[in-house]
C-alpha positions in Angstrom: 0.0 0.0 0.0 1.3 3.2 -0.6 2.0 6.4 1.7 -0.7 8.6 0.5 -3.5 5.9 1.2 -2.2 6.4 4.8 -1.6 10.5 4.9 -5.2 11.6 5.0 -6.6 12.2 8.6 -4.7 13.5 11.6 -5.7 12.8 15.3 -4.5 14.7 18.7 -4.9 13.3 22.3 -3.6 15.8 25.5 -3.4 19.0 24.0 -5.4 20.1 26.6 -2.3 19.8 28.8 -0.6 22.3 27.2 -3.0 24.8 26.1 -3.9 27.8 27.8 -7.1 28.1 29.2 -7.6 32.0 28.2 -9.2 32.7 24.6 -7.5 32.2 21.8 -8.3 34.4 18.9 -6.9 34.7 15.3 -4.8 37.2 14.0 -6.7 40.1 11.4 -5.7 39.3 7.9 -2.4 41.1 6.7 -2.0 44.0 4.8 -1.2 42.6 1.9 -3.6 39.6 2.0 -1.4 37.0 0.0 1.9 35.7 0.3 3.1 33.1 -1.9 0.2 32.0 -3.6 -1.7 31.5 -0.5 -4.4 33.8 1.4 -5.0 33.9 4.8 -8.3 32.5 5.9 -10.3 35.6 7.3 -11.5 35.2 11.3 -15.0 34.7 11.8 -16.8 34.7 15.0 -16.5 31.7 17.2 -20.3 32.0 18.4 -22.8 32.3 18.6 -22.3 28.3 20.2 -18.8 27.5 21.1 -17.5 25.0 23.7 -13.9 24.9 25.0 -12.8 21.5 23.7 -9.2 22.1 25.2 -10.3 20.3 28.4 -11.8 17.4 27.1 -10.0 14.7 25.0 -13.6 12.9 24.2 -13.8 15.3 22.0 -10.8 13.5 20.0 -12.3 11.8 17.5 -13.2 11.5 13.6 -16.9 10.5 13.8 -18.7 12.9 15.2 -21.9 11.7 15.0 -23.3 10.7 17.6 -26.7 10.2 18.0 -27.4 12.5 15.0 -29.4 11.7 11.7 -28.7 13.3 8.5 -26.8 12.9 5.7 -23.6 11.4 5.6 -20.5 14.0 5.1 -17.5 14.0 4.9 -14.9 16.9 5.5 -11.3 17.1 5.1 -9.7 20.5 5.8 -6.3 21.0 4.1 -3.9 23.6 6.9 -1.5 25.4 4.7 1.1 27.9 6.5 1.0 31.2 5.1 4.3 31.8 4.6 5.7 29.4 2.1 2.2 27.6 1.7 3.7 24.5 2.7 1.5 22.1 4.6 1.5 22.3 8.5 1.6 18.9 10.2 0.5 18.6 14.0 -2.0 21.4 14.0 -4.8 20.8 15.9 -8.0 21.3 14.2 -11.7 21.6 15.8 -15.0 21.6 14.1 -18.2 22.1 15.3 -21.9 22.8 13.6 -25.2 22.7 14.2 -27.7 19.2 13.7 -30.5 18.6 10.8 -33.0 20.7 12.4 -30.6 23.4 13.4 -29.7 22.5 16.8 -25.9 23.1 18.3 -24.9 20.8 21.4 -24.4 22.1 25.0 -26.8 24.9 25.0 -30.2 25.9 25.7 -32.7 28.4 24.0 -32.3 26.9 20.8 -34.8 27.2 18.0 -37.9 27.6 20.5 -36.5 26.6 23.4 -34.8 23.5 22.6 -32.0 21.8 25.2 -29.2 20.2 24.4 -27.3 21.3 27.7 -24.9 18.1 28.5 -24.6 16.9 24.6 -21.6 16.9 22.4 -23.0 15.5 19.1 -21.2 17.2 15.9 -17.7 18.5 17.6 -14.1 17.0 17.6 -10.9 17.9 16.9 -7.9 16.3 14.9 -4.4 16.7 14.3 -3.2 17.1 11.0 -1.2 15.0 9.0 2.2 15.2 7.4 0.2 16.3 4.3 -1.6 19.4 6.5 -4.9 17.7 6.5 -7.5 16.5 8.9 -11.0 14.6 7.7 -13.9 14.0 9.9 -17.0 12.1 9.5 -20.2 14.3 10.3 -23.9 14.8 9.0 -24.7 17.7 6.3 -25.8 20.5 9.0 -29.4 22.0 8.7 -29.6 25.8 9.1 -31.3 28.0 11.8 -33.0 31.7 11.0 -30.6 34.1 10.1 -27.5 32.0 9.4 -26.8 30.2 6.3 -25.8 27.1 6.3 -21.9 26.2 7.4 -19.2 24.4 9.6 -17.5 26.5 12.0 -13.8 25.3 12.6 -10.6 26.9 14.4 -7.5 26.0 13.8 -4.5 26.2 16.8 -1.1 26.9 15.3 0.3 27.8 19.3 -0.5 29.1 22.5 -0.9 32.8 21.6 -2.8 32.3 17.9 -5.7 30.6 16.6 -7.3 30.8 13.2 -11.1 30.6 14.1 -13.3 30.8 10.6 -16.2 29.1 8.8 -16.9 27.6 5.7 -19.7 27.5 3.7 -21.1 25.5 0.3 -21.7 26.2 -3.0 -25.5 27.1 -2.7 -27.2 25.2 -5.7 -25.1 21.9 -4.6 -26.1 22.8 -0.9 -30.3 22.9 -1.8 -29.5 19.4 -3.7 -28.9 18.3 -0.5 -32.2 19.5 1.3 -34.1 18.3 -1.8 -33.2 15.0 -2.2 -32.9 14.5 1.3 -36.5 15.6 2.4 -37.2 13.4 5.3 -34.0 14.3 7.3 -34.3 18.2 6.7 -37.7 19.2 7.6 -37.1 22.3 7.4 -36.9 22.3 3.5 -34.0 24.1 1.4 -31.9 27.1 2.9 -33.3 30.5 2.6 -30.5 32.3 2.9 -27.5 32.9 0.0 -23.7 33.5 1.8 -23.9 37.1 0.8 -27.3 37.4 2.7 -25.4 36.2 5.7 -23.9 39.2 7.7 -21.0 36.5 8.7 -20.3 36.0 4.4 -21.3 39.2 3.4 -17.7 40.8 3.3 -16.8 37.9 1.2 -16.9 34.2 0.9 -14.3 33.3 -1.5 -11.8 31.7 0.7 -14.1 29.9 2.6 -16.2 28.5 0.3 -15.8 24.2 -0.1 -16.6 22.0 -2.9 -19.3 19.5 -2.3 -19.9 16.7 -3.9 -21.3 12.9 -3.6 -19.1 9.8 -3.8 -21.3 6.8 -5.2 -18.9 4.1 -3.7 -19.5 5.2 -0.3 -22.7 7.0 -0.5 -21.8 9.6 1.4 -21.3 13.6 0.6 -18.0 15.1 0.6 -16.6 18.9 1.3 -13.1 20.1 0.5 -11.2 23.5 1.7 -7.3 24.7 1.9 -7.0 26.7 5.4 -4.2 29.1 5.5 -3.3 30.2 8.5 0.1 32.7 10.0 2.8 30.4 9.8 5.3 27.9 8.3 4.8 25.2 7.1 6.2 21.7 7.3 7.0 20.5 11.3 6.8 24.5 12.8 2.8 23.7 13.9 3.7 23.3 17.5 6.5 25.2 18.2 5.0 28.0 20.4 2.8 25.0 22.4 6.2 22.6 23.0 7.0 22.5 26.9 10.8 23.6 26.1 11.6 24.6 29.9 11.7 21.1 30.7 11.6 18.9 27.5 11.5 18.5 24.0 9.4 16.2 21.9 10.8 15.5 18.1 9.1 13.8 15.6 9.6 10.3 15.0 12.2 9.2 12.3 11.6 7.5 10.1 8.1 9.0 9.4 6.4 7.1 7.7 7.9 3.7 8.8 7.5 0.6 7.9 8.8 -2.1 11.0 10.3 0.2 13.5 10.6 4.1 14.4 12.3 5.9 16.9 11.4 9.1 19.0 13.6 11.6 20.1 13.2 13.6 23.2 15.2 15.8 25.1 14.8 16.1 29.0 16.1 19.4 31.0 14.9 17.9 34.7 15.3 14.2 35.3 12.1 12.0 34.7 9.9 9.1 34.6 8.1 9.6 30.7 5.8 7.3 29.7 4.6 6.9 25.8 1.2 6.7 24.6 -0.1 5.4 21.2 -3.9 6.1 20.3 -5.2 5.8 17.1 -7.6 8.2 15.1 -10.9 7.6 17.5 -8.8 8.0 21.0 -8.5 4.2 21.7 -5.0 3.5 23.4 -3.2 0.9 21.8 0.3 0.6 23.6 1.8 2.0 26.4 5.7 2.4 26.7 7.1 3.6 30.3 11.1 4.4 31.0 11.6 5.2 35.0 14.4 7.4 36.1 15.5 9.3 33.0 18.4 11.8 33.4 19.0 14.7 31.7 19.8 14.8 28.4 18.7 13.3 24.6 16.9 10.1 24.6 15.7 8.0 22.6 11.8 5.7 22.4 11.8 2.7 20.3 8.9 1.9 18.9 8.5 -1.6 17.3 5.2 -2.0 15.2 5.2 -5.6 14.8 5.6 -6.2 18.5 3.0 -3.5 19.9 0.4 -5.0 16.8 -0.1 -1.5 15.6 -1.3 -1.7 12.2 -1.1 -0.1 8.9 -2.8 3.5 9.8 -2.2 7.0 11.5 -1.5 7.0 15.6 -1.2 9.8 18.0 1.8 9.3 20.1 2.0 10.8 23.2 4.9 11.7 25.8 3.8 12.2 29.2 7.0 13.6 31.6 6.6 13.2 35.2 9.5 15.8 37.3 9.2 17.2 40.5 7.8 20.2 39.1 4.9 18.2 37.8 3.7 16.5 34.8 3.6 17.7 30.8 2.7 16.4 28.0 3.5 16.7 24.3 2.1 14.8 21.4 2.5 14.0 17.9 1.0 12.2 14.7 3.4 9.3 13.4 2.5 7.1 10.1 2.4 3.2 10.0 2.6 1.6 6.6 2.9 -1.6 4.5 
């Protein structure tokens, strides 16, 4: 099998550890709007229904369905740094969006009073890939009065800057949607065009994703390049990286076939224990080293003896010192 049938989704576990818990908000676009051949994704409210999902690694997951009915989607977001529009590996990526009928999760008041206080349908978050990109499997979301339909997503590049946007679809493939799927969106076809939409109505071009359907797997599918302030290729995490008291590399060889290693350097002696989790937050090996001293180290990883299969893992490096515990993580590539 080859690498690119493996470099499509990105997954993240423990950010949370790392992250501050003040607002993070994105940067205004520059002055001169495009560097490289990219554009910078313009910031969009993060309401009117946010949650903080930096707190809670359920929310680390692909399928984001729950209990929710609709039709099928699937969206891959592609994280491009602005810079050198190079892709940006190790970004973490949220998305979030309302249900069929309109609905977000976690609030109250909602289209006539409707509760949905202690829910999480529709909202994850991923890492990307060494490609930049991230996919999640959702429902096509309904609309609610006032907002045309769309996908709110934000995208954390470090610990003082966040690209927070939304995307929206072409309309006459969007209404296709509502049209030919009549019995899971009541609420009949959109009302509202992007430019009608005081969110849009500066200007949609950026954040405007294809939509199609894929007959093999019945399912609809949405496509957008993101590009955010930034580098690309391995600079994603530099600002969130714990460097006062370790260092996390990426693993080498990445992709790798049998075995990889992982590099860290520790500046306090530690116990670290390794975690692997794959895309939907499952741990699937566990690698602990007691009484590290200071200085570079290295984690081997053996694929064959941990049964880790063909795929994309999370790995991450939790380092216990006597001035507490942090956490890094990163995405690694098995292949065949």
């Amino acid at each position: 099998m080859k690498k690119r049938d493996f470099l499509k989704t990105g997954g993240l576990l423990g950010l949370a550890s790392v992250l501050p818990t003040g607002k993070l908000v994105a940067n205004e676009r520059d002055s001169d709007g495009d560097r490289g051949g990219c554009v910078l994704i313009p910031s969009e409210t993060a309401g009117p229904f946010p949650l903080d999902l930096t707190a809670n690694t359920f929310y680390f997951r692909q399928d984001v369905r729950e209990d929710r009915t609709g039709a099928p989607l699937r969206v891959r977001l592609r994280i491009l740094g602005l810079q050198n529009c190079e892709p940006m590996p190790n970004v973490r990526v949220n998305i979030w969006h309302c249900d069929a009928n309109g609905v977000y999760s976690g609030y109250t008041n909602q289209n006539g009073g409707v509760n949905s206080t202690g829910q999480t349908f529709l909202r994850g978050y991923q890492l990307a890939d060494a490609n930049g990109e991230v996919e999640f499997l959702t429902i096509f979301p309904g609309w609610y009065p006032g907002r045309v339909c769309h996908i709110h997503f934000q995208v954390y590049v470090s610990s003082n800057y966040a690209a927070i946007s939304q995307l929206t679809f072409p309309i006459d493939a969007k209404q296709a949607v509502y049209t030919e799927n009549p019995s899971l969106y009541t609420a009949g076809v959109d009302p509202l065009t992007p430019s009608q939409d005081g969110i849009f109505s500066d200007g949609y071009q950026y954040q405007l994703a294809t939509l199609t359907f894929n007959n093999d797997t019945q399912e609809y599918e949405t496509f957008l390049e993101v590009s955010v302030q930034g580098s690309g290729i391995a600079m994603g995490l530099q600002e969130l990286r714990n460097n006062e008291r370790f260092t996390l590399g990426q693993n080498r060889p990445n992709p790798f076939a049998d075995r990889t290693v992982v590099p860290l350097l520790l500046k306090q002696p530690a116990d670290v224990t390794l975690d692997v989790h794959d895309l939907s937050g499952r741990r699937v090996a566990r690698i602990e080293r007691k009484g590290l001293a200071v200085g570079e180290h290295t984690i081997a990883i053996d694929r064959n003896a941990l049964g880790l299969s063909s795929a994309n893992y999370a790995y991450q490096v939790e380092v216990r010192t006597a001035d507490g515990v942090f956490r890094d993580c990163r995405l690694m590539t098995a292949e065949c």
